[in-house]
VOGU-3710 file (C-alpha; in Angstrom, 3 decimals, decimal comma):
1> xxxxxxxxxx> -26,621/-14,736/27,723  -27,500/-11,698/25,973  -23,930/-10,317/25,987  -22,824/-13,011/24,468  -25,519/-13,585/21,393  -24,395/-9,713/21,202  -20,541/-10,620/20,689  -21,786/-13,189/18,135  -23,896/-11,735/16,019  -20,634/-8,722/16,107
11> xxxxxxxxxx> -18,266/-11,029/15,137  -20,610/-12,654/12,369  -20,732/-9,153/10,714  -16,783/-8,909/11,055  -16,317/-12,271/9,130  -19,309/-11,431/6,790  -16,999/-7,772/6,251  -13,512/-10,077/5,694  -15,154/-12,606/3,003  -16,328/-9,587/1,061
21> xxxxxxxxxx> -12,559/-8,057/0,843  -11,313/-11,763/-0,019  -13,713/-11,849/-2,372  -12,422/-9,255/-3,538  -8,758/-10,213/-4,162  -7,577/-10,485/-7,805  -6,411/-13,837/-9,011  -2,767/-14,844/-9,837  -3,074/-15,086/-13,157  -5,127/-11,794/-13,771
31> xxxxxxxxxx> -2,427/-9,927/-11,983  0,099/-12,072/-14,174  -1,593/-10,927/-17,815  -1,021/-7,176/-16,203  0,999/-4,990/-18,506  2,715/-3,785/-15,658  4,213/-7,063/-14,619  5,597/-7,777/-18,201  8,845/-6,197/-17,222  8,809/-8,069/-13,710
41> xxxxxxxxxx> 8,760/-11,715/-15,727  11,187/-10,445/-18,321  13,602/-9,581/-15,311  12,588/-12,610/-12,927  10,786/-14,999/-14,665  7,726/-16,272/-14,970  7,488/-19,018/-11,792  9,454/-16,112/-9,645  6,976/-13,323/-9,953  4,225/-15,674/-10,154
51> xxxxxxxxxx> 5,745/-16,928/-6,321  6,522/-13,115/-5,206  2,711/-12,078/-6,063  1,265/-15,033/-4,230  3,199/-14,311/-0,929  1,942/-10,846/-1,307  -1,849/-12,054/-1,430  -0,836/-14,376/1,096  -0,096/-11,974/3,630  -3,171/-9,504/2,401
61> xxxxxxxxxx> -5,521/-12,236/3,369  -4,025/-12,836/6,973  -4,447/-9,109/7,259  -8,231/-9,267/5,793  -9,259/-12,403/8,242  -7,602/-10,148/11,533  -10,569/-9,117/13,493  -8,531/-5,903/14,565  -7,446/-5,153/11,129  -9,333/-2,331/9,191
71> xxxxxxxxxx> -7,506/-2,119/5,670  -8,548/-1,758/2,476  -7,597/-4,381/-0,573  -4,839/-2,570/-2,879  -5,719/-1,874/-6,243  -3,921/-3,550/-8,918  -0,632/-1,424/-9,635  -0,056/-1,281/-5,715  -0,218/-4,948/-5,348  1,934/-5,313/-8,344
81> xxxxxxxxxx> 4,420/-3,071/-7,108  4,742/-4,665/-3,430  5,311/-8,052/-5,818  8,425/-5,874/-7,477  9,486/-4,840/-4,049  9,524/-8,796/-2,883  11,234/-9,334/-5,836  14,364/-6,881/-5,126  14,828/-7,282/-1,423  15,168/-11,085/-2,418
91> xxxxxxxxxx> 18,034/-10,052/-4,807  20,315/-8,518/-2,341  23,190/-9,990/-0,939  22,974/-11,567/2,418  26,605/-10,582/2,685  27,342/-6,613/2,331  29,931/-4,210/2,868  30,154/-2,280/5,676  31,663/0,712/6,783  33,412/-0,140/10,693
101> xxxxxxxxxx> 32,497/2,621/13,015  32,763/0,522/15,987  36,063/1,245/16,684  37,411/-2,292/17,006  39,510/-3,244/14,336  39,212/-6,473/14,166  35,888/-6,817/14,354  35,076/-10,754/14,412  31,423/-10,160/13,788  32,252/-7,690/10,740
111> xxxxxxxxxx> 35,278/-9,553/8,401  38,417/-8,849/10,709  40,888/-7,960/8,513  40,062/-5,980/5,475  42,397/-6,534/2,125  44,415/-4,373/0,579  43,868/-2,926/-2,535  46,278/-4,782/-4,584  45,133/-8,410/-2,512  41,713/-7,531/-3,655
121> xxxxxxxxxx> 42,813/-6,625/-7,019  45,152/-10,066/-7,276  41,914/-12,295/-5,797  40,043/-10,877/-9,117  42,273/-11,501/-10,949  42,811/-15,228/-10,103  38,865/-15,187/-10,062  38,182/-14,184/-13,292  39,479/-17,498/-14,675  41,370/-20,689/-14,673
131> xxxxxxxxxx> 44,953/-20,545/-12,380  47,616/-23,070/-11,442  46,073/-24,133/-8,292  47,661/-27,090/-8,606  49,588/-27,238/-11,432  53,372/-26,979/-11,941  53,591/-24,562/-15,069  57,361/-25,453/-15,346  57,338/-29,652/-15,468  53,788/-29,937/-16,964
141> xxxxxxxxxx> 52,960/-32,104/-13,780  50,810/-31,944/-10,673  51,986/-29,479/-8,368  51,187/-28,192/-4,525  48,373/-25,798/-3,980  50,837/-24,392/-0,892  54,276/-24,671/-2,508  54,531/-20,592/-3,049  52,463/-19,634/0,569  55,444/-22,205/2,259
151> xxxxxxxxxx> 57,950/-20,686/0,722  57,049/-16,973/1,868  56,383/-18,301/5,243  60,044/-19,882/5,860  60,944/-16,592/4,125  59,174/-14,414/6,422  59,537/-15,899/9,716  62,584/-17,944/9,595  61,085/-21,642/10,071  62,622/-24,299/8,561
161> xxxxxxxxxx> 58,628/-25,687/7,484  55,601/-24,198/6,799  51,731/-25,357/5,840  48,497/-23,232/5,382  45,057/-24,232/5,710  41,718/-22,730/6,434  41,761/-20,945/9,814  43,739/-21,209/13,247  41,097/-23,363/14,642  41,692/-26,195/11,634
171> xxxxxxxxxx> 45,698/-25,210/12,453  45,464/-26,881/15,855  43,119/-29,506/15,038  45,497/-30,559/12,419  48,408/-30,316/14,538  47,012/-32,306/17,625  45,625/-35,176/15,422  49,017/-35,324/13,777  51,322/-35,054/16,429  48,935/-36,199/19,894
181> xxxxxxxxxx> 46,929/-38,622/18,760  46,292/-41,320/21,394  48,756/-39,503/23,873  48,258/-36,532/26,268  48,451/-32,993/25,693  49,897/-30,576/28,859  48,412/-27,387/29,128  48,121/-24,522/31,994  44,844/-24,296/33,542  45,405/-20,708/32,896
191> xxxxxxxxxx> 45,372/-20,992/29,188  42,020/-23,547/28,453  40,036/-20,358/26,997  37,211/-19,978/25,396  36,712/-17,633/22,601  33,906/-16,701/20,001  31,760/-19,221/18,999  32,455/-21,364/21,602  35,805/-22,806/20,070  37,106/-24,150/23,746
201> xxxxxxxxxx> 40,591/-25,807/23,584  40,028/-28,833/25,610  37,421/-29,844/22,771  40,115/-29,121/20,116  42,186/-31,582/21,774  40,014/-34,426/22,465  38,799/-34,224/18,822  42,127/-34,137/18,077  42,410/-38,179/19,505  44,403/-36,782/22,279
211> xxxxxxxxxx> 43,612/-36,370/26,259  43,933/-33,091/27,932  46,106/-32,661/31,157  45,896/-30,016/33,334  48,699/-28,492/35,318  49,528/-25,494/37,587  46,634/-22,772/39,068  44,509/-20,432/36,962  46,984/-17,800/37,645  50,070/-19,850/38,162
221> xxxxxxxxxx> 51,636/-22,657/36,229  55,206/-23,143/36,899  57,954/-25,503/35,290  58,136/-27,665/37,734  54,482/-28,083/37,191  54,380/-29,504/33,835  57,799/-31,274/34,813  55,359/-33,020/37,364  52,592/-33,392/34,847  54,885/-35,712/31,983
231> xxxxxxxxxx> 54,679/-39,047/31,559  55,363/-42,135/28,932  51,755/-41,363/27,296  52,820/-37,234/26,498  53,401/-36,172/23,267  53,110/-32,191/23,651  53,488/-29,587/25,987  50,809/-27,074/24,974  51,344/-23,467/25,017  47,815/-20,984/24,608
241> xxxxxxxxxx> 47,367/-17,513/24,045  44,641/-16,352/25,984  43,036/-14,662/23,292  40,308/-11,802/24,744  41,245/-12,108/28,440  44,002/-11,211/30,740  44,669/-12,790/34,440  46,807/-10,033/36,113  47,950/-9,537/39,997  49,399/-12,401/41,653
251> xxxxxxxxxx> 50,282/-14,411/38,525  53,354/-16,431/37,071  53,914/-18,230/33,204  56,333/-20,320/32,492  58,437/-18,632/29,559  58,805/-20,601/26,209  62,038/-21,058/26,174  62,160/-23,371/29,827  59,068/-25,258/28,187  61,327/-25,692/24,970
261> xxxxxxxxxx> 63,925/-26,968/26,830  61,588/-29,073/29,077  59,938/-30,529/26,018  62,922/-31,252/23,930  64,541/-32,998/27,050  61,904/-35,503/27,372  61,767/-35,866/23,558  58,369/-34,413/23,163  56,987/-31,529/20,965  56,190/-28,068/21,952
271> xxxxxxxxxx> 52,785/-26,492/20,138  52,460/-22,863/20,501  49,109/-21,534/19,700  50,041/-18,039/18,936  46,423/-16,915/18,042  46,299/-13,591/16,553  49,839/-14,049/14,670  52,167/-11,116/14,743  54,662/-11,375/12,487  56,296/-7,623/13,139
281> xxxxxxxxxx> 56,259/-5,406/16,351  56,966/-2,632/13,810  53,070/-2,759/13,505  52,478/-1,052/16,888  54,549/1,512/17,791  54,461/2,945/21,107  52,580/-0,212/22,658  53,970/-3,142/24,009  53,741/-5,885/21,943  52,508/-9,167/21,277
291> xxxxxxxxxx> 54,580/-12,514/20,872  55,792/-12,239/17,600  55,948/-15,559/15,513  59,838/-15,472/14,650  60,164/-14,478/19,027  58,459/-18,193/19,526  60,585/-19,917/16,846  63,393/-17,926/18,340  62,607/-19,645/22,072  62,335/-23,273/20,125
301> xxxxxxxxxx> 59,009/-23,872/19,643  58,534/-26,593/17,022  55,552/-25,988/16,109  53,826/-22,359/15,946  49,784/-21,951/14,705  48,425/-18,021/14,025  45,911/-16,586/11,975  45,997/-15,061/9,094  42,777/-12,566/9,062  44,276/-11,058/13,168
311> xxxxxxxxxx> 47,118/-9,118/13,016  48,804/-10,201/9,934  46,022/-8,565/7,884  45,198/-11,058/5,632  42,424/-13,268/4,492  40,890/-15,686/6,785  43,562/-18,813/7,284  45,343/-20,753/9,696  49,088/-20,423/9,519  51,424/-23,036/10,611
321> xxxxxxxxxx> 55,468/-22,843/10,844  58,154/-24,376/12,533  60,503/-27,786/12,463  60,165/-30,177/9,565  60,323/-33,433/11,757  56,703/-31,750/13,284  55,171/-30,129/10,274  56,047/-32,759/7,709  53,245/-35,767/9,768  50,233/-32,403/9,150
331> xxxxxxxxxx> 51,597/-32,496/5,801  50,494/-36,420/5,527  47,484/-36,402/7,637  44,039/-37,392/5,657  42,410/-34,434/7,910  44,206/-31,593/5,658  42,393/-32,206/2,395  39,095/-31,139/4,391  41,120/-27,959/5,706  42,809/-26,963/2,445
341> xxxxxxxxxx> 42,766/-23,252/1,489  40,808/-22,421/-1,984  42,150/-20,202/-4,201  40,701/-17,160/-3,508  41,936/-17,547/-0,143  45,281/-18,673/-1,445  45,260/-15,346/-3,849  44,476/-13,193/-1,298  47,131/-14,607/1,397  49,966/-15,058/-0,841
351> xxxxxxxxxx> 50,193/-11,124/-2,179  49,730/-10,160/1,970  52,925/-11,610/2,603  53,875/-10,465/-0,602  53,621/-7,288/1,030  55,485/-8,436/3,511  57,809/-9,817/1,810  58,257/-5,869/0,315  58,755/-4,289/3,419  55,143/-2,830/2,149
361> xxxxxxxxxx> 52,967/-3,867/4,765  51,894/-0,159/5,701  49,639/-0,784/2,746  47,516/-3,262/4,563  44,348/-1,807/6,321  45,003/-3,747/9,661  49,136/-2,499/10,468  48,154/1,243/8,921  44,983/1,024/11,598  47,315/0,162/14,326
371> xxxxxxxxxx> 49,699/2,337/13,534  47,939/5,880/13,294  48,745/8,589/15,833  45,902/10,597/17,886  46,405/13,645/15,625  45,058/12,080/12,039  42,497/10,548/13,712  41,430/14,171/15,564  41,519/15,794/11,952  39,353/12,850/10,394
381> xxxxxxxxxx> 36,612/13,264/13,573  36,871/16,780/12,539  36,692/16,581/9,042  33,348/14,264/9,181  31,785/16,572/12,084  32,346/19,706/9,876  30,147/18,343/7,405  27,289/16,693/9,499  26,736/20,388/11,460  25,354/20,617/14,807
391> xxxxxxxxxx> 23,946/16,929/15,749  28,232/15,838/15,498  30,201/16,645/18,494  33,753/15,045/18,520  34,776/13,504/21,909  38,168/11,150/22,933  37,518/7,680/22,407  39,083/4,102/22,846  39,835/1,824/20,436  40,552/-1,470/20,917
401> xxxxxxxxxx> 42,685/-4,344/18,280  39,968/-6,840/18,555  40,414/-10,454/16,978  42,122/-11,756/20,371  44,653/-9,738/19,952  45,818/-7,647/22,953  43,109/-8,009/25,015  42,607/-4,980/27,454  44,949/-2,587/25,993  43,517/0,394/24,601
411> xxxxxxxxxx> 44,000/2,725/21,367  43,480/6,246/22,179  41,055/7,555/19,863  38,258/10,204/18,912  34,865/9,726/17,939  32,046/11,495/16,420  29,042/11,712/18,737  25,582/11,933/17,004  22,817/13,607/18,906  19,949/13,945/16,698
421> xxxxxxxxxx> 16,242/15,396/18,387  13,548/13,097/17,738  15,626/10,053/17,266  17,108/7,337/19,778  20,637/6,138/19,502  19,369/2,917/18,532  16,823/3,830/16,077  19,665/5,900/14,568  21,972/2,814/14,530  19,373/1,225/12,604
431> xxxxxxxxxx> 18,847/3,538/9,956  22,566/3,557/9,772  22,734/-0,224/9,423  20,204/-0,045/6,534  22,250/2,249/4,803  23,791/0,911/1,133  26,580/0,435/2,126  25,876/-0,403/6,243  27,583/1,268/9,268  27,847/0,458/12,022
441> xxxxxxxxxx> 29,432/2,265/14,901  28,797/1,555/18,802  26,418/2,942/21,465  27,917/4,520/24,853  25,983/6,172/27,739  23,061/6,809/25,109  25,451/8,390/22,229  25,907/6,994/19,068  29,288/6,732/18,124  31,446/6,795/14,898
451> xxxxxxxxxx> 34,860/5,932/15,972  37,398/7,332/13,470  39,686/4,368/14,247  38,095/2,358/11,852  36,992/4,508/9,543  39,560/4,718/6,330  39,753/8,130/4,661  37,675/6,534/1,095  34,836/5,785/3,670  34,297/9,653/4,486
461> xxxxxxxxxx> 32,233/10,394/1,645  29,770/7,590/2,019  29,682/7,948/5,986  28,383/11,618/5,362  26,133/10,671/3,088  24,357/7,957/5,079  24,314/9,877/8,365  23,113/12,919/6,356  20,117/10,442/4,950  19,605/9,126/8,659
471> xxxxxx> 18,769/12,193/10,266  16,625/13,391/7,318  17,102/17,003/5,743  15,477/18,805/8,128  18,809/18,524/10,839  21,383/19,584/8,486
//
């Protein structure tokens, strides 16, 4: 028993240490009459540093009343300034920019598409004040919050219709509700994906009123299967892009325009789900490409959904186009008020297809990324290892589109490979993601690396710069 009265009389002194130190702690109000914290309360306010110095004492007493812990209490001016410290971290923005070093350009988990300059400059500028969201400057009257984005859309891609709202997803939900509800919706078993966030199609389409029917293999669907597969309750044949995956081998796909003509015979619609949303080919030179919208309008899809933050390289949206007789019942469905585009979003998507529009739409960061050749990306790897010394090596790389879009293929590209002494790859990814602003690049067989791919030319400067403060002086 003698071991134990031992242990007790060890821990008694430990406590008996502990209530000294909180003893020891200054009040709230003390700390609060500090000349020191004037300038904190004149900043924050009174209740806010008031709240930031609590949490600091807080956490001081959980590390007094630690058996293990051996600290000293703060003096004043320290405890003061880890209040001021509180106080900052809690004004930075959740949401920060980032420089893309990863490689993929569109990056779901980092914005997708960037904007252009003059996008960002035209979302200012309708943000700075009032607008005519919904206004008709002409008549005085009410007007449509989509009237111009419609218009550049039929423009654009040659459909006869148009509607925007707030992302592809919303696109299809809108589109089944309006044009499946209470019927069935045929669809190849090779096209009910999956992609981020678990978005699954069959759940878009039974929230969309409508019940899903299967047809053909995983790798095969035929005509004659969805021929097979019709019946009095169908209302669309459902076509899917299979976003981030590709089945290849033994594999056959019906083409659009037998599923067109398949549809139309039996007087039903056909819904293309386009995804990513190329408008141009021009966009990717050298590589096959994707579907374009006007190629599915072309094949006589009615109805044709696509993003607007994928390939297009704009904002986030969800872009529909195609016969009046199957836009015009989204148009009148009570679901699109809760979909509607705002008008930064409208801003921002209207001068991208503006762009368009131009024959300008180099300018956007998304076709320019797609479009550079090995060689400029070599002289940027080069240009950033010159200036970061020996811990950069530059090494061939592979990019990829991201967003969905052309899944598998890959853009030759180089890369700068950090190898710094002393530091992991991932502890060097983290000092890089703490960086003001962030990057983030991609680890590979223990190398971190900064593909160039995604990297614009204005971002040099500031990618230097954080590596530079990553590493620490003593590697340059």
């Amino acid at each position: 028993m003698q071991p134990a009265a031992a242990g007790g009389q060890g821990t008694d002194k430990v406590d008996a240490i502990a209530a000294a130190k909180l003893r020891g702690l200054p009040q709230i109000q003390r700390l609060l009459d500090l000349p020191a914290t004037q300038p904190l309360i004149a900043q924050y306010s009174h209740p806010r540093v008031s709240a930031a110095l609590r949490q600091v004492l807080a956490r001081l007493r959980a590390e007094l009343l630690d058996a293990a812990s051996n600290i000293e209490i703060p003096d004043t001016p320290a405890l003061v300034a880890r209040a001021a410290a509180e106080l900052a971290g809690a004004r930075q923005p959740g949401l920060r920019r980032v420089i893309n070093a990863t490689g993929i350009i569109l990056h779901t988990n980092l914005g997708r598409a960037p904007m252009a300059a003059e996008v960002a400059a035209a979302v200012a500028d309708i943000a700075r004040g009032y607008c005519n969201l919904e206004f008709d400057l002409a008549t005085g009257a009410r007007g449509s919050r989509t009237a111009a984005i419609e218009a550049l859309l039929r423009a654009l891609t040659g459909a006869p219709a148009a509607l925007a709202v707030n992302n592809n997803a919303a696109a299809m939900l809108l589109a089944l509700s309006a044009l499946a509800q209470g019927g069935e919706v045929v669809v190849s078993r090779g096209e009910l994906v999956e992609i981020g966030g678990g978005f699954r199609i069959p759940d878009v389409i039974q929230q969309g009123g409508a019940r899903l029917v299967e047809v053909g293999t995983t790798n095969k669907t035929r005509l004659a299967d969805y021929r097979a597969a019709i019946t009095p309750a169908t209302r669309v044949l459902l076509k899917v892009h299979q976003s981030n995956f590709r089945i290849a081998g033994f594999t056959e796909a019906t083409p659009l325009t037998a599923l067109a003509r398949l549809a139309h015979e039996h007087g039903l619609l056909l819904v293309h789900d386009l995804g990513s949303g190329a408008l141009r080919d021009a966009a990717r030179p050298a590589r096959p490409g994707e579907t374009t919208v006007a190629d599915s309008l072309a094949a006589g899809t009615d109805v044709v959904a696509f993003s607007g933050d994928k390939l297009l390289g704009g904002p986030q949206s969800g872009l529909l186009v195609g016969r009046g007789a199957a836009i015009d019942p989204m148009r009148h469905h009570p679901l699109l008020r809760a979909l509607r585009l705002d008008k930064l979003c409208l801003a921002a998507l209207e001068a991208t297809l503006l762009l368009y529009q131009d024959d300008r739409d180099g300018a956007l960061p998304v076709p320019r990324a797609m479009a550079q050749g090995a060689e400029s990306l070599r002289a940027r790897a080069e240009h950033v290892a010159a200036r970061l010394g020996p811990i950069a090596r530059i090494e061939a790389s592979i990019g990829f589109a991201g967003g969905g879009a052309l899944p598998g293929e890959g853009i030759a590209s180089f890369a700068v490979s950090l190898n710094q002494p002393g530091i992991s790859p991932e502890q060097l990814a983290a000092r890089l993601r703490a960086h003001r602003p962030a990057v983030v690049g991609r680890i590979a067989d223990a190398r971190l690396l900064l593909d160039m791919l995604t990297i614009d030319d204005s971002d040099l400067a500031e990618l230097v710069a954080a590596v530079r403060e990553a590493v620490g002086p003593c590697a340059m």
